[in-house]
C-alpha positions, 0 to 999 in steps of 0.5 A: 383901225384902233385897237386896245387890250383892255378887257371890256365886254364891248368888244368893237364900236364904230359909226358910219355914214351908210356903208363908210366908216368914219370911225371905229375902235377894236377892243381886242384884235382877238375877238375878230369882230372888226369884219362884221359891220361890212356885212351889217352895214348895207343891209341897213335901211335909214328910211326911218330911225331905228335901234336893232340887235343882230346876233352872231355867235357869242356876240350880239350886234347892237345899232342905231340908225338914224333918218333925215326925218330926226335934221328937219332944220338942216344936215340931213347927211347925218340921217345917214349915220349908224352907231354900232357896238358889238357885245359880248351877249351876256352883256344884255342889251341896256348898257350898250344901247346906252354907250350908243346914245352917248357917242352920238351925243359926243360925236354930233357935239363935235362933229354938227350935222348942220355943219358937216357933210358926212357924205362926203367925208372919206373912209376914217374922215373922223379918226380923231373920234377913235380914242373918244370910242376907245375911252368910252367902251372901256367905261361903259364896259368895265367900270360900274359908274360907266355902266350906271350912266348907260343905263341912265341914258337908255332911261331918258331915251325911253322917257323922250319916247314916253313924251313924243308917244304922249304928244301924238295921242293928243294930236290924234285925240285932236284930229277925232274932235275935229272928225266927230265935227266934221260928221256932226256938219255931214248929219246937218247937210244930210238933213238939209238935203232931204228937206230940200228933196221933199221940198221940191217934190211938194213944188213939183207936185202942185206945179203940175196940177197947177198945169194940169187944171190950166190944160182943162181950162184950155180944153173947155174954152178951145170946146167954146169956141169950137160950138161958138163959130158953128153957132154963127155958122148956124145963125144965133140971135143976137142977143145969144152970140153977146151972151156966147162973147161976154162968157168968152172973155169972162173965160179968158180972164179966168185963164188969166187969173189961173196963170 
């Protein structure tokens, strides 16, 4: 573990993956701040990238924690990485969540996540980074340059998330174009389903008069027949039962004319 006796507000920093410190530098022995991230560190979830304080005492302790969801070409053990400072509290919070986007930066530039698997770094596997920790906190913490540059990076931070806000309402503008024309087709389809319901209640409608007036000419020529056989039965003329057959068939074609 690194320390120094330069007084700086920024009193410890280090960065991990998960619960393993790969590296870490402690502005003052005295400030018994070097013991806190073993507590903070498993609490932190890297379900989702975040930036959160934790205070204690005096102190508050400032972090970033990254997510896979940030490697999507590759090196997703560095979704696993945490960069905490811990501050004096009246140090605010601007400067040192930009001291935290400037070791990042440093220590991605050196260390690649699509080259390096930080899991399986041991504890101070990246110790060479301490002296770059030790010269930043001391910038960033006790020259007025160090601390305008933090403040420039929280700024560019705050416009990077600026333009990703920006991007994703315009997506979701896009997707409610696409949903107003998918509710403008369902309309359409409603319509076409409710003139095809009253089409086919009109077809059935007529079909079944259709059925209804060729059941009463059954009717008529099965009540024909009925009295034509009884009258052979009774001896009709002649010239009658060629009237009573010359109707039958008028009867038939008409049935067939019908269907």
């Amino acid at each position: 573990m690194a320390s120094s006796s330069s007084q700086t507000p920024l009193l410890y920093s280090c960065i991990a993956h998960n619960s393993t410190i790969l590296t870490e530098h402690t502005a003052s022995a005295s400030s018994q701040t070097s013991s806190l991230p073993s507590l903070v560190l498993p609490k932190i979830s890297h379900a989702e990238p975040q930036k959160l304080t934790y205070t204690h005492n005096q102190n508050f302790i400032h972090y970033i924690a990254s997510a896979p969801s940030e490697y999507p070409s590759g090196g997703a053990s560095a979704g696993g990485l945490t960069f905490l400072v811990i501050a004096n509290s009246s140090f605010g919070r601007r400067v040192p969540f930009g001291f935290l986007v400037e070791i990042k930066n440093r220590f991605l530039a050196k260390y690649p996540a699509e080259q390096t698997d930080f899991g399986e770094l041991p504890a101070y596997g990246c110790a060479a980074f301490n002296s770059t920790l030790k010269d930043l906190m001391v910038n960033y913490g006790t020259t007025s340059k160090g601390q305008e540059d933090a403040i420039g990076n929280v700024q560019n931070e705050i416009d990077n998330v600026r333009g990703i806000m920006t991007e994703n309402i315009e997506r979701v503008l896009e997707r409610g174009e696409r949903i107003d024309l998918l509710v403008d087709k369902t309309d359409r389809l409603g319509v076409g389903a409710h003139d095809f319901r009253m089409r086919s209640r009109g077809l059935r409608r007529r079909m079944w008069w259709k059925n209804a007036k060729l059941m009463v000419l059954l009717t008529i020529v099965v009540v024909f027949l009925v009295y034509l056989f009884v009258g052979f039965g009774c001896g009709l003329p002649s010239k009658l039962s060629l009237l009573i057959r010359i109707s039958a068939a008028n009867f038939s074609s008409l049935v067939k004319m019908h269907q």
